[in-house]
C-alpha positions in Angstrom: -46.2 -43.0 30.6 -45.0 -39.8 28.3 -45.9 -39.2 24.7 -43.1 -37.5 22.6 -43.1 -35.9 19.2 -41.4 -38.7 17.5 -44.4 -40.7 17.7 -46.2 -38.5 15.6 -45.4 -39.2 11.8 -43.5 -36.1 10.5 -43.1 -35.8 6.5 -40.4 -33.7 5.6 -40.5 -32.7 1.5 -37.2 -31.3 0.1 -37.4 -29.2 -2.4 -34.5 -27.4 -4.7 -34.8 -24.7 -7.4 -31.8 -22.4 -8.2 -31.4 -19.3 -6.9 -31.4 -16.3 -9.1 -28.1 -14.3 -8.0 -28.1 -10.6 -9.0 -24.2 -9.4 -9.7 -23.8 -6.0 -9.9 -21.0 -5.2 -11.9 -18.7 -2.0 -10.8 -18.1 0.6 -13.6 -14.9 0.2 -15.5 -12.7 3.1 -14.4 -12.3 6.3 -16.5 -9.5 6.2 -19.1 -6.1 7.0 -18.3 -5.2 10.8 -18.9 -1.4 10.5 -19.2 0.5 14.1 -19.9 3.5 13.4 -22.4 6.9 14.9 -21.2 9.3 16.7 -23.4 12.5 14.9 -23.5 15.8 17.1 -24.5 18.7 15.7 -25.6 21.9 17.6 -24.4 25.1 17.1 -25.4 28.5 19.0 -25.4 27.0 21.1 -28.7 24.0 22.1 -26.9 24.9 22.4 -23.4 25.2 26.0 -23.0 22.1 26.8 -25.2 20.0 24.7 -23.5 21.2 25.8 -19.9 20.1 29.4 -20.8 16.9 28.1 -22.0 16.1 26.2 -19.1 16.9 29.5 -16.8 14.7 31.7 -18.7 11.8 29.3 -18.5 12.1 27.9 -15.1 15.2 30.2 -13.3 16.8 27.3 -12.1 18.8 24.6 -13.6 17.9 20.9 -12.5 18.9 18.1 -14.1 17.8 14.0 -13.7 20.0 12.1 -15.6 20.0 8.3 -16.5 21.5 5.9 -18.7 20.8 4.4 -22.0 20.2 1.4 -20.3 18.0 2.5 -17.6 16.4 4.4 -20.5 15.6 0.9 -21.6 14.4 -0.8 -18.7 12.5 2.5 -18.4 10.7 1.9 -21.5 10.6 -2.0 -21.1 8.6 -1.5 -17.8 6.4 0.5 -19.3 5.4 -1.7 -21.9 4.9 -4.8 -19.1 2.4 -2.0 -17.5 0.5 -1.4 -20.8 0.7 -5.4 -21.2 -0.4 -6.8 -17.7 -3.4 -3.7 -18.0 -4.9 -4.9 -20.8 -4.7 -8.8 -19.9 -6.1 -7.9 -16.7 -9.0 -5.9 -18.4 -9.7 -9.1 -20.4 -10.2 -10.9 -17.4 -12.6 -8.4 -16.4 -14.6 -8.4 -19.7 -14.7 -11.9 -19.8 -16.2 -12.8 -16.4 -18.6 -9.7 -17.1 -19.8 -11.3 -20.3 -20.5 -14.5 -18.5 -21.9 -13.5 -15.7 -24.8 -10.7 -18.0 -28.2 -12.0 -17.2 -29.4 -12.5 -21.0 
């Protein structure tokens, strides 16, 4: 006759606590350190002027050209950017806040 292990009585005690997570949280990146451009506005009044200017300061005439309305969507994007940044940074704010060990 053979004996096994279940004939032995075996108490098993469960036991739960929670778990103490540590979140590191990453360091918000640095600021943004945008450079502002210099627009000119040339026209039929100006064009000559400015064309001289431009070859004394850079020796070479270049020129990138778009419309009003591309001007527009330009400046529409750009303002989507600034928009969907600083929702995003809420987001990250918020789930810092609740996630700070008090």
């Amino acid at each position: 006759m053979t004996l096994s292990c279940s004939l032995i009585p075996n108490k098993v005690e469960m036991i739960s606590s929670p778990l103490e997570r540590k979140i590191i949280h990453p360091n918000l990146p640095n600021s943004l350190d945008l450079k502002e451009p210099f627009w000119y506005v040339v026209s039929k009044g100006n064009f000559d002027e400015f064309v001289e200017e431009m070859k004394k300061q850079n020796g070479t005439v270049v020129f990138f050209a778009m419309s009003v309305p591309d001007y527009e969507l330009m400046s529409y994007n750009m303002q989507e950017l600034k928009r969907y940044i600083s929702e995003l940074k809420e987001v990250v704010v918020y789930y810092r806040t609740i996630t700070e060990v008090e």
